[in-house]
N, CA, C and O atoms as a Tripos MOL2 file, in Angstrom:
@<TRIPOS>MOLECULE
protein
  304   303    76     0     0
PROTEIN
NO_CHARGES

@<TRIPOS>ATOM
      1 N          20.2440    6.3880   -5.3250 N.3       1 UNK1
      2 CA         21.1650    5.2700   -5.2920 C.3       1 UNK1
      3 C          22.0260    5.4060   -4.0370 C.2       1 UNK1
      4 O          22.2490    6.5450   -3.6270 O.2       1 UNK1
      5 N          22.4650    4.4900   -3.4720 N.am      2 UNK2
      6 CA         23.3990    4.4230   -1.8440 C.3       2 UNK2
      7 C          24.0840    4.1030   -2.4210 C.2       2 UNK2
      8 O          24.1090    3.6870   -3.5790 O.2       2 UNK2
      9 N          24.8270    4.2630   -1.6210 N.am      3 UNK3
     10 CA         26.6330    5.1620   -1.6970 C.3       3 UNK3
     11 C          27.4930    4.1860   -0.5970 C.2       3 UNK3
     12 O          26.9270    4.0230    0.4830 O.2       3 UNK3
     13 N          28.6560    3.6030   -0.7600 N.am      4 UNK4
     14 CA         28.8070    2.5110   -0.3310 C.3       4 UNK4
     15 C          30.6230    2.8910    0.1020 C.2       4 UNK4
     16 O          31.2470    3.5860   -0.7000 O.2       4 UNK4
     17 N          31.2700    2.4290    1.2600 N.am      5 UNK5
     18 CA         32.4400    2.9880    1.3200 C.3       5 UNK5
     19 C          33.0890    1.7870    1.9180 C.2       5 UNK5
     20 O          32.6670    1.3770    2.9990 O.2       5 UNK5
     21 N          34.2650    1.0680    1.2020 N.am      6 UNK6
     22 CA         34.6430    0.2220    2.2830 C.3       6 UNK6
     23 C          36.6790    0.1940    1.7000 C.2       6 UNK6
     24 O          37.0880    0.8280    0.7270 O.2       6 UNK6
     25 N          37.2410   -0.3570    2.2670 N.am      7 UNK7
     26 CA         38.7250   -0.5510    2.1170 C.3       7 UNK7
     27 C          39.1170   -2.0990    2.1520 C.2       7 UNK7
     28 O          38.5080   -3.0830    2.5730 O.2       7 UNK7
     29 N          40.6060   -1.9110    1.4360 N.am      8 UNK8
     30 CA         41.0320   -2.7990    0.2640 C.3       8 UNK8
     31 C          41.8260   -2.5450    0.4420 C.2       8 UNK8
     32 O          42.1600   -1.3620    0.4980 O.2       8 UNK8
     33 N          42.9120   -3.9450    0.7160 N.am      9 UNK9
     34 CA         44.1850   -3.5610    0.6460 C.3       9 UNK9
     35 C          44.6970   -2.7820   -0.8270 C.2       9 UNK9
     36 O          43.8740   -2.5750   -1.7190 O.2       9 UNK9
     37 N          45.9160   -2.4430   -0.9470 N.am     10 UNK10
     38 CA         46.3010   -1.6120   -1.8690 C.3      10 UNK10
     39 C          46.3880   -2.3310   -3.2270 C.2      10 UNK10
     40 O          45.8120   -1.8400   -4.1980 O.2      10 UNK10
     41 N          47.1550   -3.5920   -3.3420 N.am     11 UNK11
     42 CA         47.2110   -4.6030   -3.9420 C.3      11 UNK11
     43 C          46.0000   -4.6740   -4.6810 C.2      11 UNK11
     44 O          45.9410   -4.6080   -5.9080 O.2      11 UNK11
     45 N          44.9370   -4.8220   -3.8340 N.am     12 UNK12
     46 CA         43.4490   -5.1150   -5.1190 C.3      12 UNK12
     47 C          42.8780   -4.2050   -5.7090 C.2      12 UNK12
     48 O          42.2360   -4.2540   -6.7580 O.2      12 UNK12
     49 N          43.2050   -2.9400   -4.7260 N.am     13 UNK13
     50 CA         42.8340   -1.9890   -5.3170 C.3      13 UNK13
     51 C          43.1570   -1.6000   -6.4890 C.2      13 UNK13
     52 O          42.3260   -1.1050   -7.2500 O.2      13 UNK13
     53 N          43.8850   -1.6980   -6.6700 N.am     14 UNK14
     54 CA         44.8600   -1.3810   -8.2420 C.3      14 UNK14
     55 C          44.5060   -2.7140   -9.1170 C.2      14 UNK14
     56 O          44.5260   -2.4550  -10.3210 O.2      14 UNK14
     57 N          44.2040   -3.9990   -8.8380 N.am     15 UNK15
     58 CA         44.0140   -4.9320   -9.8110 C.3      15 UNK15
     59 C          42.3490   -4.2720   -9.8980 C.2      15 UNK15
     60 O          42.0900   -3.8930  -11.0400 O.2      15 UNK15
     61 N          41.3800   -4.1090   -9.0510 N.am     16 UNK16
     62 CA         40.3680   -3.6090   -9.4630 C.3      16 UNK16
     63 C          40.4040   -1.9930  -10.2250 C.2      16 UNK16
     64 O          39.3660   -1.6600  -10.7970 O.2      16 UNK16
     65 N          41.2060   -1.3210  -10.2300 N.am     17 UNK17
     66 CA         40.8870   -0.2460  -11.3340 C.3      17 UNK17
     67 C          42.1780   -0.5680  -12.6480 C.2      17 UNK17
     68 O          42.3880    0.3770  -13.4070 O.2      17 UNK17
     69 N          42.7040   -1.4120  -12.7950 N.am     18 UNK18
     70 CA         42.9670   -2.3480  -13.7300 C.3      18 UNK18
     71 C          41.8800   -2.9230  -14.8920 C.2      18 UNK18
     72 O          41.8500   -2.8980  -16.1220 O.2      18 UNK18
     73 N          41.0100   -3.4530  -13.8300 N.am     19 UNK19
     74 CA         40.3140   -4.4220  -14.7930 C.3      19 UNK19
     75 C          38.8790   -3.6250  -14.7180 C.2      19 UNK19
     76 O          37.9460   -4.3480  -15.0680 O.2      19 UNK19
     77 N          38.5310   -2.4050  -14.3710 N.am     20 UNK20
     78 CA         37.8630   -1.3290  -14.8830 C.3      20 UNK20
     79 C          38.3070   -0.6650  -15.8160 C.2      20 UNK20
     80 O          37.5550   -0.0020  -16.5310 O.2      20 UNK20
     81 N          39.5850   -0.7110  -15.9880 N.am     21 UNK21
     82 CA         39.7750   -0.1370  -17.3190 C.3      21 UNK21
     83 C          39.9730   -0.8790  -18.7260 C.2      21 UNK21
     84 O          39.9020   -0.4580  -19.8810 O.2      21 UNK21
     85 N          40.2520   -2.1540  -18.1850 N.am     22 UNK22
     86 CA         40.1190   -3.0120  -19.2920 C.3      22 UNK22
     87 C          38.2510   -3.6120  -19.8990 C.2      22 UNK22
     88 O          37.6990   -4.1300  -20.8700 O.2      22 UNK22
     89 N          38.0530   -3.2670  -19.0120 N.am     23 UNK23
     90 CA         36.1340   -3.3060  -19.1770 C.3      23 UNK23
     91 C          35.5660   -2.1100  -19.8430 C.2      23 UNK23
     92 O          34.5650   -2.2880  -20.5360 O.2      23 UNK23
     93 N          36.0570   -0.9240  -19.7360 N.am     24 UNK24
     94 CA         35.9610    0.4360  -20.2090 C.3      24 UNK24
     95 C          34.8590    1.1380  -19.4980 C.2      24 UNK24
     96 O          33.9710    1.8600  -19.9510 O.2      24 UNK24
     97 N          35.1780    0.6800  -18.0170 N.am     25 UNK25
     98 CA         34.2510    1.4030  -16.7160 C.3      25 UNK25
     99 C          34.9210    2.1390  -15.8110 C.2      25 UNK25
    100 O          36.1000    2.4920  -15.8190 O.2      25 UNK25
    101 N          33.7470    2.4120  -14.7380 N.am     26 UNK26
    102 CA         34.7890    3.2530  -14.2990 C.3      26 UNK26
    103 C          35.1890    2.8190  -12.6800 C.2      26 UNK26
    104 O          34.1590    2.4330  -12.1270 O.2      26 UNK26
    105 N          36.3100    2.7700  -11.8080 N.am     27 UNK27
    106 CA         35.9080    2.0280  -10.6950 C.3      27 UNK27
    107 C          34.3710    1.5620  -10.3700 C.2      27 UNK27
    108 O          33.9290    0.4360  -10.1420 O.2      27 UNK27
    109 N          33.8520    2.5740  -10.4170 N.am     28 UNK28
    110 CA         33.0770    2.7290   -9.1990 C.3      28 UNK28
    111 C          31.9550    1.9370  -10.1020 C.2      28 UNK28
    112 O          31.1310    1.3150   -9.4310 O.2      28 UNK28
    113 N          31.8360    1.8860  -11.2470 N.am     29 UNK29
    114 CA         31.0220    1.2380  -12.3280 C.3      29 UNK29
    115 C          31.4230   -0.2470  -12.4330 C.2      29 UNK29
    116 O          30.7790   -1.2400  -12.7690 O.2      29 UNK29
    117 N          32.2930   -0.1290  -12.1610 N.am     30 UNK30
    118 CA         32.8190   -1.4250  -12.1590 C.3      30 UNK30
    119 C          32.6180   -2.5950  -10.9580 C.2      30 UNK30
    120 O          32.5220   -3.8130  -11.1100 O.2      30 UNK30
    121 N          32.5870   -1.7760   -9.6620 N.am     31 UNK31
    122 CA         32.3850   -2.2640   -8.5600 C.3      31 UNK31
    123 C          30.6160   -2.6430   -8.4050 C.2      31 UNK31
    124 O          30.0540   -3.7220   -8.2130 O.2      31 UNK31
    125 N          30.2760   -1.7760   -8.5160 N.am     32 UNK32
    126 CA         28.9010   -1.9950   -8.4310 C.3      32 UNK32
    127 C          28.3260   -2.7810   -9.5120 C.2      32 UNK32
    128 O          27.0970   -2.7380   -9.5610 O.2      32 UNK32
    129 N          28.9710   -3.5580  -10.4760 N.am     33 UNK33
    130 CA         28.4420   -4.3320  -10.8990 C.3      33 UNK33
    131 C          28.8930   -5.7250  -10.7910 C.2      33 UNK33
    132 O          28.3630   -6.7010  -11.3210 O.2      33 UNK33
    133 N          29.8520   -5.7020  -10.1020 N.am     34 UNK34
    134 CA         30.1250   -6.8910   -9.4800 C.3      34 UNK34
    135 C          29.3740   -7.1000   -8.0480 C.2      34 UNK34
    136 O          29.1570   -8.2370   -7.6310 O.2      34 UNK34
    137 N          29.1200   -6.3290   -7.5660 N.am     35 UNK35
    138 CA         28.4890   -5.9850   -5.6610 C.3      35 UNK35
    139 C          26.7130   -6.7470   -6.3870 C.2      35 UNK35
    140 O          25.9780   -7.5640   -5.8320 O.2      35 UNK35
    141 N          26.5690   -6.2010   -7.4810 N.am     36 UNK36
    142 CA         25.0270   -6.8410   -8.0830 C.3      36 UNK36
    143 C          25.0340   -7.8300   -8.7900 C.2      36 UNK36
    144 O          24.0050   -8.5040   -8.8450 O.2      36 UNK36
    145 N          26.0380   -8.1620   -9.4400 N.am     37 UNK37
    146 CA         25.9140   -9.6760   -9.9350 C.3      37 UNK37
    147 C          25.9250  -10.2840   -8.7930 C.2      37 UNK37
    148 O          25.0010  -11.0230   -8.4540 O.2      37 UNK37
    149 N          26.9580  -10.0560   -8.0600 N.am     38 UNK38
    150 CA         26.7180  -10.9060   -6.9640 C.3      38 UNK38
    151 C          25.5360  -11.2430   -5.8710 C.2      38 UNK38
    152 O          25.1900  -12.3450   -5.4450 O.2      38 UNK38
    153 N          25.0600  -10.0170   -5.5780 N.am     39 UNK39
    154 CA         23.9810  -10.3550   -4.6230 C.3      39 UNK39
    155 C          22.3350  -10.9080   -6.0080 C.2      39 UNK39
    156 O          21.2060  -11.0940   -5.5550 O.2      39 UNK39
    157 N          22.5780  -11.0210   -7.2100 N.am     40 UNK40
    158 CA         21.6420  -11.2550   -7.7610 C.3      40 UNK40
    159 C          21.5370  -13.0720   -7.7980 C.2      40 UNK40
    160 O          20.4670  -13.6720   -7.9050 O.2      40 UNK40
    161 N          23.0800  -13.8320   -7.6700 N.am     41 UNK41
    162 CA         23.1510  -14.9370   -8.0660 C.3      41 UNK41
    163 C          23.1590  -15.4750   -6.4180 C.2      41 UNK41
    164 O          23.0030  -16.6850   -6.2610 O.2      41 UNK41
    165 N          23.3650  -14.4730   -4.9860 N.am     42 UNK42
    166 CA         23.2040  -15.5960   -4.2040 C.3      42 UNK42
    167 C          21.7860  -15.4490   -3.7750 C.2      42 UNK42
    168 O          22.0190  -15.4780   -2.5670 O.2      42 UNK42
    169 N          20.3000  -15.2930   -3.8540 N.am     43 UNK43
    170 CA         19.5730  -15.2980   -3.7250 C.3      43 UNK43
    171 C          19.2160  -16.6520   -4.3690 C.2      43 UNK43
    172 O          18.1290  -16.8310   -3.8180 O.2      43 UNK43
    173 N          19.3980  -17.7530   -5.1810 N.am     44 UNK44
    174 CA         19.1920  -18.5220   -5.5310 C.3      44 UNK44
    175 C          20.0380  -19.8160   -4.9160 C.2      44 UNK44
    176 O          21.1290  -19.8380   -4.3460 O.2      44 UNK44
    177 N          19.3130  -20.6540   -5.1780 N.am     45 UNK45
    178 CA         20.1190  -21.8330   -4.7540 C.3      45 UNK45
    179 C          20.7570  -22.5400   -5.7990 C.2      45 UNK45
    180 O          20.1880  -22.7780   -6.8650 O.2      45 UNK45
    181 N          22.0440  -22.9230   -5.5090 N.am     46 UNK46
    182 CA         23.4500  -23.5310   -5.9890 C.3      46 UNK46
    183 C          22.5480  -24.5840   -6.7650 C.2      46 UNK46
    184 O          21.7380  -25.3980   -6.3200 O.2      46 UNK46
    185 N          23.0130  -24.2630   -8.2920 N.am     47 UNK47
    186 CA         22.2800  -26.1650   -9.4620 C.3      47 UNK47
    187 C          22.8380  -27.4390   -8.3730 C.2      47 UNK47
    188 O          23.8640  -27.7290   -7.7580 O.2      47 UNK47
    189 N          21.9680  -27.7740   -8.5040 N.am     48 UNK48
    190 CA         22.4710  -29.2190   -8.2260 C.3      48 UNK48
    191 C          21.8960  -29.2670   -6.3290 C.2      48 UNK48
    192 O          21.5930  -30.3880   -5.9210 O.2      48 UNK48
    193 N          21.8230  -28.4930   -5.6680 N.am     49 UNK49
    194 CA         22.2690  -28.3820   -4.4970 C.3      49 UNK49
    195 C          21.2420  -29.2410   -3.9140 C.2      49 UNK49
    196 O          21.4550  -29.8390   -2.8590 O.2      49 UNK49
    197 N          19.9450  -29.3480   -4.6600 N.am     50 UNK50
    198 CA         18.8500  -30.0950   -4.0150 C.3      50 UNK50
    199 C          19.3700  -32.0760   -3.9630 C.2      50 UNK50
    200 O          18.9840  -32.9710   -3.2100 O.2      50 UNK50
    201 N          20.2930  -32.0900   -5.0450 N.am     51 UNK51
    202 CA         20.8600  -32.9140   -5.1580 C.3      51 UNK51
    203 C          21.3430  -33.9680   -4.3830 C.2      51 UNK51
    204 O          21.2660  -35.1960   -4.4170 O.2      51 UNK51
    205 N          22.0590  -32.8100   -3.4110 N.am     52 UNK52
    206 CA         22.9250  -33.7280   -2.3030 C.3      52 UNK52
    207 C          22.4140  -34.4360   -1.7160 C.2      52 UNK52
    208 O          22.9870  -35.4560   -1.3320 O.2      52 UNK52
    209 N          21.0310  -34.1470   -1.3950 N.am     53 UNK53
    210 CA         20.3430  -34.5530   -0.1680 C.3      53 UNK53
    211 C          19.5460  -35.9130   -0.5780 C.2      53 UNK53
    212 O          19.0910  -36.6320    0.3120 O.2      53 UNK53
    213 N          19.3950  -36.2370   -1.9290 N.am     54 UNK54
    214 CA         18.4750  -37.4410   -2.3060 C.3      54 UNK54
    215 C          17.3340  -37.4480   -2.1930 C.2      54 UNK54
    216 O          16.9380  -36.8010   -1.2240 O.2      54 UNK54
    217 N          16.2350  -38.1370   -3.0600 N.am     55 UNK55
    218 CA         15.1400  -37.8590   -3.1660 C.3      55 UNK55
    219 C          14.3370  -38.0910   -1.6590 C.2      55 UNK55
    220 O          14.5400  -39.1200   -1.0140 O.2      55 UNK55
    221 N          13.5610  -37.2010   -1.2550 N.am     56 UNK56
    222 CA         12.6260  -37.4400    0.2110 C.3      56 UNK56
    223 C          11.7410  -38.6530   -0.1090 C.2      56 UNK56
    224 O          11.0500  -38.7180   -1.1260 O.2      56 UNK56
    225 N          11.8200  -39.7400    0.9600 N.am     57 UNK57
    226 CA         11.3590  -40.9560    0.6850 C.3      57 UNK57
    227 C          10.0290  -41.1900    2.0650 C.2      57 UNK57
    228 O           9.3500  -42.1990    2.2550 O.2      57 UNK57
    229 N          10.0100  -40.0450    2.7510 N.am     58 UNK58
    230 CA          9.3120  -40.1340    3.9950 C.3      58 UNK58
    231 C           7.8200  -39.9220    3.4780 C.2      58 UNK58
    232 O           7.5700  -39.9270    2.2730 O.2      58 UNK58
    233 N           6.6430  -39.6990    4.6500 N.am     59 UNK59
    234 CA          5.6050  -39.4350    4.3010 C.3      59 UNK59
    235 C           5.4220  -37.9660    3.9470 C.2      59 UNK59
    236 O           5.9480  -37.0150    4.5260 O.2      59 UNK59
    237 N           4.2670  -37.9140    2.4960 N.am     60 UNK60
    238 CA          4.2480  -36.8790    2.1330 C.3      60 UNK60
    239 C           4.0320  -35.5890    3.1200 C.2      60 UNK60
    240 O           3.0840  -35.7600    3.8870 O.2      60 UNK60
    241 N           4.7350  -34.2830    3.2700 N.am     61 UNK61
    242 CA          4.5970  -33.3650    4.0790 C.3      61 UNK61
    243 C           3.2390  -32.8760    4.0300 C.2      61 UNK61
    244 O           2.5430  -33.2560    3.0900 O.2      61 UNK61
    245 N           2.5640  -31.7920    5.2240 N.am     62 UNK62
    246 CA          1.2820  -31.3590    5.2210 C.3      62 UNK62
    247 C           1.3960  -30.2960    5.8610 C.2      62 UNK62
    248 O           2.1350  -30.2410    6.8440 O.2      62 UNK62
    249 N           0.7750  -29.3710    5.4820 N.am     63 UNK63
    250 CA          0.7130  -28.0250    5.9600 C.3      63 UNK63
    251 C          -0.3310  -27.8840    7.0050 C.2      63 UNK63
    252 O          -1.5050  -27.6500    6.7160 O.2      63 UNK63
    253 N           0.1180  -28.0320    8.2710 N.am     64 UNK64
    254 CA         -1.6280  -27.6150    8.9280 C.3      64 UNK64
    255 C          -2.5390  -26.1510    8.9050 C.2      64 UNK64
    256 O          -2.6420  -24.9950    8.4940 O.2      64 UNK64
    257 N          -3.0360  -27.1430    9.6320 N.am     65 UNK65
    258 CA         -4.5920  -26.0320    9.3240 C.3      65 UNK65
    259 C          -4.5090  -24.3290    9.4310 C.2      65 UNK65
    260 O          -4.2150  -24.2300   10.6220 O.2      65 UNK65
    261 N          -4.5670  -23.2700    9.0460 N.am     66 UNK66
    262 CA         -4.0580  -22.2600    9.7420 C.3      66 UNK66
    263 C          -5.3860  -21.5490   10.1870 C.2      66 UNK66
    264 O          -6.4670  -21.5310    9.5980 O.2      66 UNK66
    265 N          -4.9430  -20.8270   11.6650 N.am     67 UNK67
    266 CA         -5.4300  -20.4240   12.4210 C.3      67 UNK67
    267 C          -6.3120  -19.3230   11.9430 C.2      67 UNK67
    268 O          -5.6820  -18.7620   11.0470 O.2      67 UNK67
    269 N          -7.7270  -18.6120   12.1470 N.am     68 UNK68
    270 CA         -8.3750  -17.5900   12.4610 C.3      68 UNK68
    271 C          -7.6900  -16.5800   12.5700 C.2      68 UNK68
    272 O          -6.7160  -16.6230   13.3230 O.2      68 UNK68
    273 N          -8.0270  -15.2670   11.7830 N.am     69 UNK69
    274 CA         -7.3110  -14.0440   11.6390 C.3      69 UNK69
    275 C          -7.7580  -13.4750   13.2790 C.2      69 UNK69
    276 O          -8.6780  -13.9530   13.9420 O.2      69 UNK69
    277 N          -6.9470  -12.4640   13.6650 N.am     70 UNK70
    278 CA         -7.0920  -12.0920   15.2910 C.3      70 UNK70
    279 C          -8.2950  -10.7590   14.5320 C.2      70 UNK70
    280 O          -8.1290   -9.9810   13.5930 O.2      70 UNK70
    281 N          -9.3680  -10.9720   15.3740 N.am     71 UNK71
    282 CA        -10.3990   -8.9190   15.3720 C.3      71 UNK71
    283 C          -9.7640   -7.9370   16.2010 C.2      71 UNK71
    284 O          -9.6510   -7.9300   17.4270 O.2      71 UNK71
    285 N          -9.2160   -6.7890   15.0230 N.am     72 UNK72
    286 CA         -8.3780   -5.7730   16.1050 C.3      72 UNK72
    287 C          -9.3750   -4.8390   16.3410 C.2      72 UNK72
    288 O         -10.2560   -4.8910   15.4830 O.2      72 UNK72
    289 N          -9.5260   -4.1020   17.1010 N.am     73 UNK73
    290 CA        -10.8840   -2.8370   17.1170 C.3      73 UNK73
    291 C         -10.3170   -1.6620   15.9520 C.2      73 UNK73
    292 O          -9.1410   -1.3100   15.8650 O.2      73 UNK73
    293 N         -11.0070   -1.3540   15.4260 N.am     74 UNK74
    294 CA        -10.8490    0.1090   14.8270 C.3      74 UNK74
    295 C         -10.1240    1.4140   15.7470 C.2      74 UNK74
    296 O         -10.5090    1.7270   16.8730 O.2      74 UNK74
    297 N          -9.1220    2.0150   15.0860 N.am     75 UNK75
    298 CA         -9.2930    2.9920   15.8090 C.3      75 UNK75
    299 C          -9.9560    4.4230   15.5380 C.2      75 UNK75
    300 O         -10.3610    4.9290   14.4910 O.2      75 UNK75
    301 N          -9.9200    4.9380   16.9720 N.am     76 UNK76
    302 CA        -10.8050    5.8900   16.9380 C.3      76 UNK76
    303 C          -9.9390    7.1980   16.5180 C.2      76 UNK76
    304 O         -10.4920    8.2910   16.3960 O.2      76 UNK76
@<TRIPOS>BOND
     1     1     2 1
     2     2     3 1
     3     3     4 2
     4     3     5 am
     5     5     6 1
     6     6     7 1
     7     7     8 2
     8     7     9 am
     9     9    10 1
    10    10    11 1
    11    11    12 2
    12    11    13 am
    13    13    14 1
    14    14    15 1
    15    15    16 2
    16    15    17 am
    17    17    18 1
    18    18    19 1
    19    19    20 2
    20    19    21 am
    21    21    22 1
    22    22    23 1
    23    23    24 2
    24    23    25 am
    25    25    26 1
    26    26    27 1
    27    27    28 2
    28    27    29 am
    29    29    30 1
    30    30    31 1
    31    31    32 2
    32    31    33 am
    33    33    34 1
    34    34    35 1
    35    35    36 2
    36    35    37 am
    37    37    38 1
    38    38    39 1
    39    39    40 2
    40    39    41 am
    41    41    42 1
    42    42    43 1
    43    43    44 2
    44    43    45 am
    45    45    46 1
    46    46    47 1
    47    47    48 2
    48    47    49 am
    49    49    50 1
    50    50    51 1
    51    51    52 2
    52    51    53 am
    53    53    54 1
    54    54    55 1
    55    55    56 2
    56    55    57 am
    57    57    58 1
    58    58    59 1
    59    59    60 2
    60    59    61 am
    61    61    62 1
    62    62    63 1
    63    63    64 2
    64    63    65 am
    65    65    66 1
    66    66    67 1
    67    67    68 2
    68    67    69 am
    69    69    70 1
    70    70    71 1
    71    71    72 2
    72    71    73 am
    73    73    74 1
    74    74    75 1
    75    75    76 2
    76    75    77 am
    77    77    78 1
    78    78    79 1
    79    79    80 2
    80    79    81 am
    81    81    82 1
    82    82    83 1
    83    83    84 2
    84    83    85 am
    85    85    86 1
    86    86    87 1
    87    87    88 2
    88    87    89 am
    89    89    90 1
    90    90    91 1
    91    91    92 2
    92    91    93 am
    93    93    94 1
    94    94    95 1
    95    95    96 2
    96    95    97 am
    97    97    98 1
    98    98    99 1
    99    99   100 2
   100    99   101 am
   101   101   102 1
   102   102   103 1
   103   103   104 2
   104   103   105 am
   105   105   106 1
   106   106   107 1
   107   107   108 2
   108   107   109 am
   109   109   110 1
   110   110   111 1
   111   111   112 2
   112   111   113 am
   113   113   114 1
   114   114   115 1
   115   115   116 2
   116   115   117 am
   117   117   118 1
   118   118   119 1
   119   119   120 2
   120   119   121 am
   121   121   122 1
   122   122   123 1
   123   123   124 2
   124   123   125 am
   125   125   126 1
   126   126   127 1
   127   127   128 2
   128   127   129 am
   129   129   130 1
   130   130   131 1
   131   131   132 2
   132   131   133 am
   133   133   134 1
   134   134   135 1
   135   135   136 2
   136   135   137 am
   137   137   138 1
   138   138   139 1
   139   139   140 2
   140   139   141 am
   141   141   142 1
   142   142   143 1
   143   143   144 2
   144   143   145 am
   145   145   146 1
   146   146   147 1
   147   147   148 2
   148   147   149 am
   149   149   150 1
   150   150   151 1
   151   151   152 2
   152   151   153 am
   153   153   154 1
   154   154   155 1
   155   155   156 2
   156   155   157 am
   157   157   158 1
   158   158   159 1
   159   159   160 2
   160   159   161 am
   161   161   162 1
   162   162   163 1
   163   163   164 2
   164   163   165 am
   165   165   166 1
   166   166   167 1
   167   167   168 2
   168   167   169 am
   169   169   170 1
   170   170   171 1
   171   171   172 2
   172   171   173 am
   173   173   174 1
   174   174   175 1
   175   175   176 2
   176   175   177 am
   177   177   178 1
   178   178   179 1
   179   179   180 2
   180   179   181 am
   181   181   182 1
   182   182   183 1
   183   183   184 2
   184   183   185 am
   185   185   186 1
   186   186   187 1
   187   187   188 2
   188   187   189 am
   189   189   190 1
   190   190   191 1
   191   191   192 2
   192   191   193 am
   193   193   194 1
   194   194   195 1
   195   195   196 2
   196   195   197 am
   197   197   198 1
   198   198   199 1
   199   199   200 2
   200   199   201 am
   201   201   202 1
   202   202   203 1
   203   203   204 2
   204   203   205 am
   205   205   206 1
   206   206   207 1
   207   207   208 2
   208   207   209 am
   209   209   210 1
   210   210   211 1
   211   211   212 2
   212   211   213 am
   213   213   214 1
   214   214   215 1
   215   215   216 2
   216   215   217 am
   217   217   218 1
   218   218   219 1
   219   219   220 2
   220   219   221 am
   221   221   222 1
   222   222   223 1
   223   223   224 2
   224   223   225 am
   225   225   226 1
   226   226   227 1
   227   227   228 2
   228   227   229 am
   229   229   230 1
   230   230   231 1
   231   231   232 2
   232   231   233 am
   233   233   234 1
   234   234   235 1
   235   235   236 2
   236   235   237 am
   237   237   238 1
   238   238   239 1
   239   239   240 2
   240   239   241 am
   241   241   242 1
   242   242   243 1
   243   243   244 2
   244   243   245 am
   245   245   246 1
   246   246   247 1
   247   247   248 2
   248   247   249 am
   249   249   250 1
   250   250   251 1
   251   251   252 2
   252   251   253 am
   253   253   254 1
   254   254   255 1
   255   255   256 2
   256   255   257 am
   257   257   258 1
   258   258   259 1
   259   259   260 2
   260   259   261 am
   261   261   262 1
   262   262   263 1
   263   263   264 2
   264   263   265 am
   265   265   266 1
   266   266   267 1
   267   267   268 2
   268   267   269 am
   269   269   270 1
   270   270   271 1
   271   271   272 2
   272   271   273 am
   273   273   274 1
   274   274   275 1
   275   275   276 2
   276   275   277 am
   277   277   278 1
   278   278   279 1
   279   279   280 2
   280   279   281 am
   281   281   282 1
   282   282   283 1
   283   283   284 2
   284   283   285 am
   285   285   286 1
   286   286   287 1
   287   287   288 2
   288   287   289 am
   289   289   290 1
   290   290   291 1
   291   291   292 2
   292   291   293 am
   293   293   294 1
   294   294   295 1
   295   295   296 2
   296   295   297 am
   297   297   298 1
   298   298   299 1
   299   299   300 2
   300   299   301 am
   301   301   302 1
   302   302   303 1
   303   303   304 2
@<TRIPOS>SUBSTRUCTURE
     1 UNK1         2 RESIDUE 1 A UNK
     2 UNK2         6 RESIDUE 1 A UNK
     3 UNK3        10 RESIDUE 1 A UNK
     4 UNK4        14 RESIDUE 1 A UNK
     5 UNK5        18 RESIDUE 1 A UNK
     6 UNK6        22 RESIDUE 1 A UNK
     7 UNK7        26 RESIDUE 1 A UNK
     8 UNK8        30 RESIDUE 1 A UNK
     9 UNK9        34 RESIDUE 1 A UNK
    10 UNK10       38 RESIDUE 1 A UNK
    11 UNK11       42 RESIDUE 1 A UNK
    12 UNK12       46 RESIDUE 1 A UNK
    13 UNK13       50 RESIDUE 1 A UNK
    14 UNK14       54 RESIDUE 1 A UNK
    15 UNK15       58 RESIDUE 1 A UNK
    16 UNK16       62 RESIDUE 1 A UNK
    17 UNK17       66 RESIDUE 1 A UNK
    18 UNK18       70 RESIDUE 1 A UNK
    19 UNK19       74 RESIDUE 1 A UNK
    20 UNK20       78 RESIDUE 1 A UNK
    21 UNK21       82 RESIDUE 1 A UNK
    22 UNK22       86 RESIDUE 1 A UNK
    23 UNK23       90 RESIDUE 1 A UNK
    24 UNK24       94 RESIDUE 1 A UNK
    25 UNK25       98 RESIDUE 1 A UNK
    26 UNK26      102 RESIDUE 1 A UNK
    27 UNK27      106 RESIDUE 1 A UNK
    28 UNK28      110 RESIDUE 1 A UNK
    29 UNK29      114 RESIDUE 1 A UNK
    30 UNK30      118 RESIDUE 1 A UNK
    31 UNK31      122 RESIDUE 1 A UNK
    32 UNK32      126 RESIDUE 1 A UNK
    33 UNK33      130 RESIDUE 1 A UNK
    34 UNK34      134 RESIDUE 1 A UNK
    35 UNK35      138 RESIDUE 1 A UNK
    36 UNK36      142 RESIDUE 1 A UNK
    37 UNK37      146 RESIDUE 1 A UNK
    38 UNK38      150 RESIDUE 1 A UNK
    39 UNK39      154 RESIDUE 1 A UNK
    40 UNK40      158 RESIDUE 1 A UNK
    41 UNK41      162 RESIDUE 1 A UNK
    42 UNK42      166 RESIDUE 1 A UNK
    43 UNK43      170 RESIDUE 1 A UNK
    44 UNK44      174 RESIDUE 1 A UNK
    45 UNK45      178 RESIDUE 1 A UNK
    46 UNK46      182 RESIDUE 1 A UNK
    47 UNK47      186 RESIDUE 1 A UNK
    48 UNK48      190 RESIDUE 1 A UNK
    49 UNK49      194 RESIDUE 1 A UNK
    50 UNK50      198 RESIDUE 1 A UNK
    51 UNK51      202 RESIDUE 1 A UNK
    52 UNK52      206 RESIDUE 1 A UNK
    53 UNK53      210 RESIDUE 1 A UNK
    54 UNK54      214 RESIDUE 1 A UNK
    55 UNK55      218 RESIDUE 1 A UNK
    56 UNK56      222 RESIDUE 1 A UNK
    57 UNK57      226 RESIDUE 1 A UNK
    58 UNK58      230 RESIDUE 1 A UNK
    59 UNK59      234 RESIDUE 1 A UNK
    60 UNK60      238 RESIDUE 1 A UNK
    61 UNK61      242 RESIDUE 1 A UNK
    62 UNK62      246 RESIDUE 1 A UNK
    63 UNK63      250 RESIDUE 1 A UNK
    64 UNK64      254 RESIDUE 1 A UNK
    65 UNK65      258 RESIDUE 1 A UNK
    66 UNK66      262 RESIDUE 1 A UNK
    67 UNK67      266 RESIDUE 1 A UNK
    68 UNK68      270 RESIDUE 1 A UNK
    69 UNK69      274 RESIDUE 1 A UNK
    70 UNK70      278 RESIDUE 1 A UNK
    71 UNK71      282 RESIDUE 1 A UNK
    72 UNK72      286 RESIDUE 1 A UNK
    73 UNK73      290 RESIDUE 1 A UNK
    74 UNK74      294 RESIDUE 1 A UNK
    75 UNK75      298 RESIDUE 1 A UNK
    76 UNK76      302 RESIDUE 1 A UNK
């Protein structure tokens, strides 16, 4: 597991081992599961977000043709 070091003003610091203890974790348990919720929910895209943009009314998209794999020589 990596090991992660960064600074905080003093102020949050203390509201974050606050509300590790009201969770019954421990900083550092606590942090890292917020550091992973988080990077788990921005890998996705925002509900709705396709939304904004309105339905695509243009001609249907097409993928062209794809190219011939390159022959590398073996090596020796």
């Amino acid at each position: 597991m990596a090991q992660l070091h960064c600074y905080v003003p003093k102020e949050i610091a203390q509201q974050a081992q606050r509300r590790a203890s009201q969770s019954g974790l421990s900083l550092s348990r606590y942090l890292a599961e917020l550091v992973k919720r988080d990077a788990q929910t921005s890998t996705t895209w925002p509900e709705g977000y396709f939304d904004i943009f309105g339905k695509w009314e243009g001609t249907p998209l097409e993928r062209p043709s794809q190219l011939p794999l390159e022959v590398r020589q073996a090596l020796k």
